[in-house]
C-alpha positions as CSV (number, residue, x, y, z in Angstrom):
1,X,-15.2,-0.8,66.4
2,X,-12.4,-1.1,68.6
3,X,-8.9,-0.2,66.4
4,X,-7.2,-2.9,67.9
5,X,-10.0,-5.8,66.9
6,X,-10.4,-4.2,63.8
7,X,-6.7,-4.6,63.1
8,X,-6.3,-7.7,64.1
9,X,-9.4,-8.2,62.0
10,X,-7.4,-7.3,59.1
11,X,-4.5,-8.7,60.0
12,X,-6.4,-12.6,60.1
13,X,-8.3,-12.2,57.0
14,X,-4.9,-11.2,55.6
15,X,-3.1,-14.3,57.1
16,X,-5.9,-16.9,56.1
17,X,-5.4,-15.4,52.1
18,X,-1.6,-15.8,52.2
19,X,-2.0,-19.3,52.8
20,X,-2.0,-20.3,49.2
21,X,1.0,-18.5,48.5
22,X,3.2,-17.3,52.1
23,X,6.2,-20.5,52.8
24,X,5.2,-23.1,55.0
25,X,8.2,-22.9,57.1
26,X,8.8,-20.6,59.5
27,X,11.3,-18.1,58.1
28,X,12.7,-16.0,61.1
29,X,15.1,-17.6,63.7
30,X,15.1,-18.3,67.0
31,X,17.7,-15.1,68.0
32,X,15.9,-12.5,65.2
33,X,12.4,-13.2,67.6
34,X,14.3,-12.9,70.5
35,X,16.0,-9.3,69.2
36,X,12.7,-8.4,68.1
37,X,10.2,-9.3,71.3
38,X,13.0,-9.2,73.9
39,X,13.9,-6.4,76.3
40,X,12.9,-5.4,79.5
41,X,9.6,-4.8,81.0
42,X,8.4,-1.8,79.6
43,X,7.7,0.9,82.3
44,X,4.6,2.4,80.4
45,X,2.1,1.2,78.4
46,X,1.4,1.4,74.7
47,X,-1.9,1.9,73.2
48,X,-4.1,-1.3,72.2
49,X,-3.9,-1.1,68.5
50,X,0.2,-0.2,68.3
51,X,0.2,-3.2,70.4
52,X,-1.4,-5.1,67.9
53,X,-0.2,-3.8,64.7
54,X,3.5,-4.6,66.3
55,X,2.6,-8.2,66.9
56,X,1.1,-8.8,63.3
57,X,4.3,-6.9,61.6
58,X,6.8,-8.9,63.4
59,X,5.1,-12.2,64.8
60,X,4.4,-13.4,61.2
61,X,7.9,-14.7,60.0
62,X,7.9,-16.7,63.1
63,X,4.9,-18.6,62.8
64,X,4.2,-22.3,60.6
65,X,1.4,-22.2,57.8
66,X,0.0,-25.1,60.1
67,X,-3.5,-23.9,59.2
68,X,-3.0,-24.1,55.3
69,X,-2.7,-27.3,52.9
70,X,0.5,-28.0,52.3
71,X,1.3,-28.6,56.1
72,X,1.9,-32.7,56.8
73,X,3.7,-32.7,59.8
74,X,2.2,-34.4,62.8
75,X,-1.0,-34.4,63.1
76,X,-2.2,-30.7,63.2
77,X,-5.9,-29.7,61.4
78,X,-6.7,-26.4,60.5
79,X,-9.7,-24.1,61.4
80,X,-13.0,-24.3,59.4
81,X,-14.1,-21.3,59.3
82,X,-17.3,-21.5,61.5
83,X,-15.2,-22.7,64.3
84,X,-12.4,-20.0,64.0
85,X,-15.3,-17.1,64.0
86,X,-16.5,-19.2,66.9
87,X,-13.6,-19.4,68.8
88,X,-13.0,-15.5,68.6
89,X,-16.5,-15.0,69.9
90,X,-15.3,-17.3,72.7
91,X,-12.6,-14.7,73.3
92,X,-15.1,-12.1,73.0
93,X,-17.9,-13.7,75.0
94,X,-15.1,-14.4,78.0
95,X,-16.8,-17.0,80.0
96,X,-15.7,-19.2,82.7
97,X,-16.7,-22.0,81.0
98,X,-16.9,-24.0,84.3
99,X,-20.0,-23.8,85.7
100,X,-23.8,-23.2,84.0
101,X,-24.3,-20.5,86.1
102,X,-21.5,-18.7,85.0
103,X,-22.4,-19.1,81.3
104,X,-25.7,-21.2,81.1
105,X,-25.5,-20.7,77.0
106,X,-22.0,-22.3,77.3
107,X,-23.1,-25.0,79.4
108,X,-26.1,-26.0,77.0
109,X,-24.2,-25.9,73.8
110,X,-21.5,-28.1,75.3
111,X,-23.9,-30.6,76.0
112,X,-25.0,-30.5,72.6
113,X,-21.7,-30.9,70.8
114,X,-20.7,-33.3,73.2
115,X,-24.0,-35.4,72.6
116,X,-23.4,-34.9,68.6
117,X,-20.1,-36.4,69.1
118,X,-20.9,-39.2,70.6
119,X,-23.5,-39.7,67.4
120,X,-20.9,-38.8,65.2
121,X,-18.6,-41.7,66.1
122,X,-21.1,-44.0,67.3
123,X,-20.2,-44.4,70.7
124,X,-22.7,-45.6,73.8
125,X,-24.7,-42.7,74.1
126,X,-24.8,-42.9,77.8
127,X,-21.5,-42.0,78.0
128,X,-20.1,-39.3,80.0
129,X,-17.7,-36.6,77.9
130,X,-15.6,-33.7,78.4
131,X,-14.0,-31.0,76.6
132,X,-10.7,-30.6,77.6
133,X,-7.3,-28.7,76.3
134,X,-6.3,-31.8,74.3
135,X,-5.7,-35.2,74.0
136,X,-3.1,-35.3,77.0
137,X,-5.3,-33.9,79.6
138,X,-8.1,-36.3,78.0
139,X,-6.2,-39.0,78.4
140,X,-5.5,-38.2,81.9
141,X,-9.5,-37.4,82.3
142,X,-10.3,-41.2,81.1
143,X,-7.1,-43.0,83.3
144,X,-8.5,-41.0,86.5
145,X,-12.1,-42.4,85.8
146,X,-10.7,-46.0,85.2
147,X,-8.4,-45.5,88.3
148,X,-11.7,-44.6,90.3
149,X,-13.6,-47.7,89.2
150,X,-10.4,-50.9,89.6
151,X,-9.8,-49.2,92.9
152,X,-13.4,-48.9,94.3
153,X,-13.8,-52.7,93.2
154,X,-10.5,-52.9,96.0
155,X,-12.2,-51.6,98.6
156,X,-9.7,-48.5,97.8
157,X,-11.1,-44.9,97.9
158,X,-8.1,-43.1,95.9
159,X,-9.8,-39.7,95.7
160,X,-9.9,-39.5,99.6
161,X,-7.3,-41.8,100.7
162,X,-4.6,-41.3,98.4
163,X,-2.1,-44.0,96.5
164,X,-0.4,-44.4,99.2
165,X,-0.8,-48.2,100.2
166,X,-3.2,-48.5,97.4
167,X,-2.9,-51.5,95.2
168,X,-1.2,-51.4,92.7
169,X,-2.5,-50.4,88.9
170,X,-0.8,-51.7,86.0
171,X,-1.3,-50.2,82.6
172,X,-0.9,-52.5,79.5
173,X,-0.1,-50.4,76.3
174,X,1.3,-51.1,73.0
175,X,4.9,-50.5,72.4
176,X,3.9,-47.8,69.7
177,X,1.8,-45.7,71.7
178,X,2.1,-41.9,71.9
179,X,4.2,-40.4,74.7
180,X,1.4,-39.0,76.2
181,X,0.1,-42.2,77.9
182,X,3.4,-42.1,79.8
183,X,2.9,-38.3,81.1
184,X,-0.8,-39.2,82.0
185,X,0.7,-42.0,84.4
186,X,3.0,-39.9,85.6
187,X,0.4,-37.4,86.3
188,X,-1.9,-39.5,88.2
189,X,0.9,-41.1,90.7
190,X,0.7,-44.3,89.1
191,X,4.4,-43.8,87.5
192,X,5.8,-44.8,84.4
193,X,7.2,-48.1,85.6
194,X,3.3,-48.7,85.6
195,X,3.2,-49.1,82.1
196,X,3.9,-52.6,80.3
197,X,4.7,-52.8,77.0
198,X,3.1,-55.2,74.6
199,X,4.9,-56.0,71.0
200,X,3.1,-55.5,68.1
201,X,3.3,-57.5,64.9
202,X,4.3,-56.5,61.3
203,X,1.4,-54.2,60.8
204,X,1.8,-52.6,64.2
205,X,-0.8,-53.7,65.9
206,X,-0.8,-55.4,69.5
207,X,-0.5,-59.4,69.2
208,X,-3.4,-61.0,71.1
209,X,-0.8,-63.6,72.4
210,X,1.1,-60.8,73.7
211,X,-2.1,-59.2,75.7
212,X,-3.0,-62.8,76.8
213,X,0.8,-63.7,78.4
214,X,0.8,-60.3,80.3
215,X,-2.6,-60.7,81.5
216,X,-1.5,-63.9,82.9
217,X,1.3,-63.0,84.4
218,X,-0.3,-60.4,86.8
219,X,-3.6,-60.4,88.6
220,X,-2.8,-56.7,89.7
221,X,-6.2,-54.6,88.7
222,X,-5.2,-53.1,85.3
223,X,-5.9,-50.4,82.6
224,X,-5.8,-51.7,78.7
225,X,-4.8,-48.8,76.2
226,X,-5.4,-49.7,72.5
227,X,-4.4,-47.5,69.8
228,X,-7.4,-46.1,66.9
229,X,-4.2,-45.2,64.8
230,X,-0.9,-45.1,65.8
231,X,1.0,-41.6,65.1
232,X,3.3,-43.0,62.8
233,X,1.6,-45.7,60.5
234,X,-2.2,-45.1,61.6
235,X,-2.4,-48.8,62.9
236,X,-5.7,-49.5,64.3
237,X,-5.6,-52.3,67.4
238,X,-8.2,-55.3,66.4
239,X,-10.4,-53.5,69.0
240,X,-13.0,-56.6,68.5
241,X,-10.7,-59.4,69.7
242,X,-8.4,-57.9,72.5
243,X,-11.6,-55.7,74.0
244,X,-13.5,-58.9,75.0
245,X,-10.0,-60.5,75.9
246,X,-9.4,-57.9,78.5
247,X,-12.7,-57.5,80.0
248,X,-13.3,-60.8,80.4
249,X,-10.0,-60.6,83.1
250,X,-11.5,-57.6,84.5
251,X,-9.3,-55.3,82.5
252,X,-10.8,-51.2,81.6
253,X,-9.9,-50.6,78.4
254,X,-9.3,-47.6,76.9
255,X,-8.4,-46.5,73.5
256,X,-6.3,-43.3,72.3
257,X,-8.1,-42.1,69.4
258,X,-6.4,-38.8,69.5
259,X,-7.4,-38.3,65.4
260,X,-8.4,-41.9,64.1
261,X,-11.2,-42.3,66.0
262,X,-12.5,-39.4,63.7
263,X,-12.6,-42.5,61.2
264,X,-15.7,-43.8,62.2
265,X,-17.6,-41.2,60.7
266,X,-16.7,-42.3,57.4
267,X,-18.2,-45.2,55.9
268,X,-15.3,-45.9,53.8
269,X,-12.8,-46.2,56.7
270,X,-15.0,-47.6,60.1
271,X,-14.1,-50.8,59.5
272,X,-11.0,-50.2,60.6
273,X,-12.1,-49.6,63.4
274,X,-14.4,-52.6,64.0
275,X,-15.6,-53.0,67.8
276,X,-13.8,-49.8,69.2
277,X,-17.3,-48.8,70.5
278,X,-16.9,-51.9,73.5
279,X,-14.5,-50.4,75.2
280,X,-14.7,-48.2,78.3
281,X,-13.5,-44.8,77.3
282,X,-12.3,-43.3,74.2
283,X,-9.7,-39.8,73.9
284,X,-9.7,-37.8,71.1
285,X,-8.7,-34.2,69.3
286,X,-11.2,-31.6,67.9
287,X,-7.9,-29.9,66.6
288,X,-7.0,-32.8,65.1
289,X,-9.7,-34.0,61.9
290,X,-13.0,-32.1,63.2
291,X,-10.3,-29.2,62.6
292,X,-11.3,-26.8,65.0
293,X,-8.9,-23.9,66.2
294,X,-6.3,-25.1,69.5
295,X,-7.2,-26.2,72.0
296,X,-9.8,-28.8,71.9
297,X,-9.7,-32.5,73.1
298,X,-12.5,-35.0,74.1
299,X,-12.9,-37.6,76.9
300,X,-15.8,-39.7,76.1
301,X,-16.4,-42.4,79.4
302,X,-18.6,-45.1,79.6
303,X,-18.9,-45.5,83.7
304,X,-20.2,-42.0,84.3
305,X,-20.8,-42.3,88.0
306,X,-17.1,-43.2,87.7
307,X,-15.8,-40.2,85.0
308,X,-17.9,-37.7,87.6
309,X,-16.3,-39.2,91.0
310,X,-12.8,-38.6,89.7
311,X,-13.3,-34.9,88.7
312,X,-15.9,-33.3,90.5
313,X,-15.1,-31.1,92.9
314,X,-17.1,-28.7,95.1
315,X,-17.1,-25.4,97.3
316,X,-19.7,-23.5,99.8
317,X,-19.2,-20.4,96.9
318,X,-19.8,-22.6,93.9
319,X,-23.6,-22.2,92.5
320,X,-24.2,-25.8,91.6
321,X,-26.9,-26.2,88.9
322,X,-29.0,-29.6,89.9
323,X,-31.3,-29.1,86.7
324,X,-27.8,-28.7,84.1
325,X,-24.7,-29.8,83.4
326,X,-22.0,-28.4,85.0
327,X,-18.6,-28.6,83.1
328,X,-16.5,-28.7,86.2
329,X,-18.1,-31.9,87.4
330,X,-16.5,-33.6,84.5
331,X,-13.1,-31.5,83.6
332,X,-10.0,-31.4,85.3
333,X,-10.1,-27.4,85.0
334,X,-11.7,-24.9,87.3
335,X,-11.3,-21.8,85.1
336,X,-11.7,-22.9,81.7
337,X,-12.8,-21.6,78.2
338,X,-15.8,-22.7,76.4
339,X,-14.0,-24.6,74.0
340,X,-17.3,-26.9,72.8
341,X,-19.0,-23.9,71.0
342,X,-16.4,-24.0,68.4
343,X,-16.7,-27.9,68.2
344,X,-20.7,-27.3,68.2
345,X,-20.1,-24.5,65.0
346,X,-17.6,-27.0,63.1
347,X,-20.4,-29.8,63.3
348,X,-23.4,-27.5,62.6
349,X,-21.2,-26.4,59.5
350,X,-19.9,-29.8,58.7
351,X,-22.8,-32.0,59.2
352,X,-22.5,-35.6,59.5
353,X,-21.9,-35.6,54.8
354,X,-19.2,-32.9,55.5
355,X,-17.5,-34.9,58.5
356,X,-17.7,-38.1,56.6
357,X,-16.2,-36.2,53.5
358,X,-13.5,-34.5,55.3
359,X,-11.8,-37.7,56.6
360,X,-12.6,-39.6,53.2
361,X,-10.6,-36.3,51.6
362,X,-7.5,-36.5,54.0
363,X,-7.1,-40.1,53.7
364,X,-7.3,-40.1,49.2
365,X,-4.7,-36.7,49.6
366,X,-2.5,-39.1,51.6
367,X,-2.5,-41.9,49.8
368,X,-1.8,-39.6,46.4
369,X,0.7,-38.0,48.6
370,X,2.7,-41.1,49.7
371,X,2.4,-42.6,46.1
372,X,4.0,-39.5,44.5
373,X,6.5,-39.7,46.6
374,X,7.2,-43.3,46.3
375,X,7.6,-42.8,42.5
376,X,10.5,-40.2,42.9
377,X,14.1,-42.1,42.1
378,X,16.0,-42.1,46.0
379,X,12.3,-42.8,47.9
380,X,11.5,-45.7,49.7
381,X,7.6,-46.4,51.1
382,X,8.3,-47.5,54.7
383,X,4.3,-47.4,54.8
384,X,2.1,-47.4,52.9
385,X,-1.4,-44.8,53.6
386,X,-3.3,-45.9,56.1
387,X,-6.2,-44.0,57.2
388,X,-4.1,-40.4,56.6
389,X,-0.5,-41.3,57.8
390,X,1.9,-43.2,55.7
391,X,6.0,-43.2,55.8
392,X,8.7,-42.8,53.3
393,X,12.6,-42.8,53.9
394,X,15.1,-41.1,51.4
395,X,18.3,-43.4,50.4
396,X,21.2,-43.3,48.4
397,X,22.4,-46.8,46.5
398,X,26.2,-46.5,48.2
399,X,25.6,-45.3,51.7
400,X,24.6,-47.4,55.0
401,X,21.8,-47.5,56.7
402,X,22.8,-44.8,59.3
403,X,24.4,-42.9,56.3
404,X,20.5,-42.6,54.7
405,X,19.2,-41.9,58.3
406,X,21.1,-38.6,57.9
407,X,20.2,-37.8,54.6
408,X,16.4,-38.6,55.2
409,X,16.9,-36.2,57.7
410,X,18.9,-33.4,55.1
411,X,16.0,-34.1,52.4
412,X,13.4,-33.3,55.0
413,X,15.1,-30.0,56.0
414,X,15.5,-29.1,52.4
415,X,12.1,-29.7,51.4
416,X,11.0,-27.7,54.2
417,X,13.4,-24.8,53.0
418,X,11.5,-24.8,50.6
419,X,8.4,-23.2,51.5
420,X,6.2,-25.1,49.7
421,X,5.5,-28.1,52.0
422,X,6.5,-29.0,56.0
423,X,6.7,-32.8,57.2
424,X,8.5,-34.1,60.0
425,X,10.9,-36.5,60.6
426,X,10.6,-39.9,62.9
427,X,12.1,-43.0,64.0
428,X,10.8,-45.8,62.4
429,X,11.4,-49.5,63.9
430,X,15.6,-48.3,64.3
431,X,15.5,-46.2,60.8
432,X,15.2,-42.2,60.3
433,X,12.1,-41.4,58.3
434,X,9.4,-38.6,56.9
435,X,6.2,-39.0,58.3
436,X,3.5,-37.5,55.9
437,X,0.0,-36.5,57.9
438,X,-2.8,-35.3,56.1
439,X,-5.9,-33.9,58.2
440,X,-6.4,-30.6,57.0
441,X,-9.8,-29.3,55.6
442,X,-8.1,-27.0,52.8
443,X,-5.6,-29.8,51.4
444,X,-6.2,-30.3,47.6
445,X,-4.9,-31.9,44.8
446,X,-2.8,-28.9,44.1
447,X,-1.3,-28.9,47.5
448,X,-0.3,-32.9,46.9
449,X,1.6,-31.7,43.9
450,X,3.6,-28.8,44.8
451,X,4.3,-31.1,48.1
452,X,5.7,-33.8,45.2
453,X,7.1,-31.3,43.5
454,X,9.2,-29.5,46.7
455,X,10.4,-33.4,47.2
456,X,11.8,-34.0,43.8
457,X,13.6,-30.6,44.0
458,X,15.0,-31.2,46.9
459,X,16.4,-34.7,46.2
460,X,17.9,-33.0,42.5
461,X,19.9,-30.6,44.1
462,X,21.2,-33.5,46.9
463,X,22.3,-35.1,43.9
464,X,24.0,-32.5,42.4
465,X,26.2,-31.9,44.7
466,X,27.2,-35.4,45.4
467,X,28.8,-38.2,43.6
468,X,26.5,-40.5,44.7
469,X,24.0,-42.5,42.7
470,X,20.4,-42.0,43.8
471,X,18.7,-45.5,44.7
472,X,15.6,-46.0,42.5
């Protein structure tokens, strides 16, 4: 075996055993990673495995225990361990995983997990689907398939004649959505001034009166984006009344289910979300809750001859397969990794029970998680768990408002000093608060109690070194 794969071997098997016990949090900072991995260019090389053995000794105080259970901030999964042997053969294998000629065993299996997929969450099978690097670039696979389709019903070619004199697309999304709706407009030319905002009600979901005022206020052709859980509360749009809403004014609508989609493999949670499967195309993570190792995300598309129109691409050197699938007729990406065999070894390990008990897992860890916090003297629920996100905000009884947003802030950084859990922080209708986001597969019941247990430390020694009364 080569020395340097057999110490990195080593050094991962080692990594994935510290979870349990190595902090959370990133220990080294930002200048003692810069001392360590700056410098000039070196002038000659250094063997394979001192190479290696130099980035495991000093690489490790700088990286998060994302891929362990006590890690709730964002939405970041781990790696089950089919996919993460997977994904090093992927490495290994080094495939251009563009074309079938280049790799037909990449091809195949792609079409496999993508097909799986599509039974997994009960969407139209004859949808289209591609792997992509994540949710951003799925996103942006999806709005370039819908941009395709409302222009060709214009008369409007945009894939040969440009946006220039086009007409103009409008994008309706709620006022909660994820940044990444905004770079995806950006990145198709249609600009963020593109985008209009609908309000949401109390529960954070977009009002059908506000979808039916903006519809009639424009008869521009327009893209509908609906939200399978919103990154801070997990609100789910009512999918079932607004899809039928906008297609019946000629609206595409698509839905960013960068991790709640993943719902409606679980009996206990699809209802939630109810009539998602009418709309035209879905985005999603793999290293989200199918928790397969970065980078993975999905485009699933209804219109197919659409989805293929807006990527395909072609070249006198490029061996087109007409009895196969080629990837690069559906992906943004010319040179691209085979990123579905780890998605095909996570579902051949998981099965459709495994799946289903993953999510059902995350979402009881998350509600346990937001309830023990909520019981803790100085914790307010903002929200409660829904699906696997919920909210909670740290006060004292004598400061302001703005006074807590800093010290929400202050508990958050101490808990994470910690070591023995990581959340992040976020903005919450105008007030600071800590989002907690279950969607690991090694969570447990242990993890939700050291996580407790970091919180209630942290808010003890606030309160020992102030005079302040703790609210609860």
């Amino acid at each position: 075996m080569s020395k340097a794969l057999d110490h990195a071997y080593r050094a991962a098997t080692a990594w994935i055993d510290g979870l349990d016990e190595r902090p959370v949090a990133a220990r080294a900072t930002r200048d003692e990673l810069a001392a360590i991995f700056g410098g000039p260019l070196p002038e000659l090389g250094t063997r394979s495995e001192e190479v290696v053995e130099w980035l495991t000794r000093h690489a490790g105080d700088g990286m998060l225990g994302s891929a362990g259970g006590r890690f709730f901030a964002w939405v970041i999964g781990g790696g089950v361990e089919s996919a993460l042997a997977a994904d090093w053969l992927v490495s290994t294998w080094d495939q251009n995983a563009a074309l079938y000629a280049c790799s037909p065993a990449a091809s195949v299996i792609e079409d496999v997990a993508g097909a799986w997929i599509k039974e997994l969450l009960d969407l139209p099978r004859e949808s289209s689907f591609a792997f992509t690097t994540g949710c951003q670039l799925a996103h942006s696979t999806c709005l370039a398939a819908a941009r395709h389709a409302l222009l060709k019903r214009a008369d409007w070619d945009v894939e040969q004649d440009g946006l220039f004199g086009a007409p103009r697309l409008t994008i309706l999304a709620s006022e909660e959505r994820h940044g990444s709706i905004d770079r995806a407009a950006r990145c198709l030319g249609l600009g963020g001034r593109a985008i209009q905002p609908l309000a949401t009600d109390d529960s954070g979901r977009i009002a059908p009166m506000a979808l039916e005022q903006a519809i009639s206020r424009s008869a521009d052709p327009a893209i509908l984006v609906l939200n399978a859980a919103d990154l801070n509360i997990g609100a789910c749009d009512r999918f079932a009344e607004l899809i039928p809403m906008a297609h019946s004014a000629g609206l595409w609508v698509h839905v960013d289910g960068a991790f709640g989609l993943f719902a409606r493999a679980s009996r206990a949670h699809r209802h939630r979300l109810s009539g998602v499967e009418l709309a035209d195309s879905w985005a999603t993570d793999g290293h989200k809750w199918l928790n397969v190792p970065f980078d993975c995300g999905i485009a699933i598309v209804r219109d197919r001859a659409a989805h293929r129109a807006a990527m395909t691409t072609s070249a006198a050197y490029i061996a087109a397969q007409s009895d196969a699938r080629d990837q690069i007729d559906w992906n943004p990406e010319w040179s691209r990794r085979a990123r579905g065999v780890p998605v095909y070894a996570a579902l051949k390990e998981l099965g459709r029970e495994g799946v289903e008990a993953l999510i059902d897992r995350c979402c009881a860890h998350c509600e346990a998680l937001v309830d023990g916090l909520g019981a803790l003297a100085g914790v307010e629920v903002l929200s409660p768990a829904s699906l696997n996100q919920g909210l909670v905000r740290f006060n004292r009884i004598a400061d302001t408002p703005e006074e807590n947003d800093a010290f929400t802030d202050e508990i958050i950084a101490k808990i994470n000093a910690t070591g023995e859990a990581f959340f992040s922080s976020t903005t919450w209708r105008g007030r600071r608060a800590m989002r907690v986001s279950v969607v690991n597969w090694r969570t447990s019941e242990s993890d939700i109690e050291r996580a407790v247990a970091a919180a209630r430390a942290a808010l003890a020694q606030s309160h020992a070194g102030s005079s302040l009364q703790i609210e609860g």
